[in-house]
Every structure is written in structure tokens, then in C-alpha cells.
Phi, psi and omega in degrees: 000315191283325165294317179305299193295343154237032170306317201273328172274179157275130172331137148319305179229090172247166173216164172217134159222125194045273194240354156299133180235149179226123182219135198223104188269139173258137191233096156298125171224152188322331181264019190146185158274144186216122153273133168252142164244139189236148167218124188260195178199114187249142171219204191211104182255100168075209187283340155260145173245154179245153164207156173205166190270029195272117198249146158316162153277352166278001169287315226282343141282333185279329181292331196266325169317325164284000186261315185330303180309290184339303203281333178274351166287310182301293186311325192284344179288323188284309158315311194238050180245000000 
């Protein structure tokens, strides 16, 4: 359930570095605000492209990097919310 909304909504927030995709969903819930984040790895086999969370060890920075954004978005929403 919670992936179809957010198949439906647009992210709050994303970045991208190089083939890392970062998408940060705002979840109202009774008990608050809850941010969810996915970090996806996207490539292109032949006219199609695919992504999955499966990462490369060449990945495996750029992910952290990306969790890094992630954890530093959410906070600045939380300060100044």
C-alpha cells in the first residue's frame, strides 16, 4: 500500500549522482510526519532503462553519499517545521 502512494505521489524530494537516483516521500501520519527514502540504480539495457536497489561496489559511495543528503533534508524539514 504504501509504495502505490508513492507510485502516485511525486517525491518531496530527489537528487541524482551519476546512476543513484534519491526520492524522499512525506507521509502524513496520526502520529506525526514519517519521511520515507529510496535509493534506486538506474542503467539502460539496449532502448530500455531499468532500475533496481541492487548496488555495484562502484555504487556503494555515491549511495552513502546519498543517504547523507537524505538524512540532512529530513533534518532541515524537522527544524523548521
Amino acid at each position: 500500500m504504501e509504495s502505490e502512494q508513492q507510485d502516485r505521489n511525486p517525491p518531496a524530494y530527489s537528487d541524482r549522482r551519476g546512476r543513484m537516483d534519491l526520492a524522499i516521500w512525506k507521509n502524513e501520519t496520526s502520529s506525526g510526519v514519517r519521511y520515507i527514502s529510496e535509493i534506486t540504480r538506474s542503467w539502460k539495457d539496449g532502448d530500455d532503462y531499468n532500475t533496481t536497489h541492487r548496488l555495484d561496489e562502484q555504487d556503494l559511495l555515491a549511495a552513502a553519499k546519498l543517504n547523507h543528503v537524505a538524512d540532512d533534508w529530513i533534518a532541515l524539514q524537522r527544524r523548521t517545521a
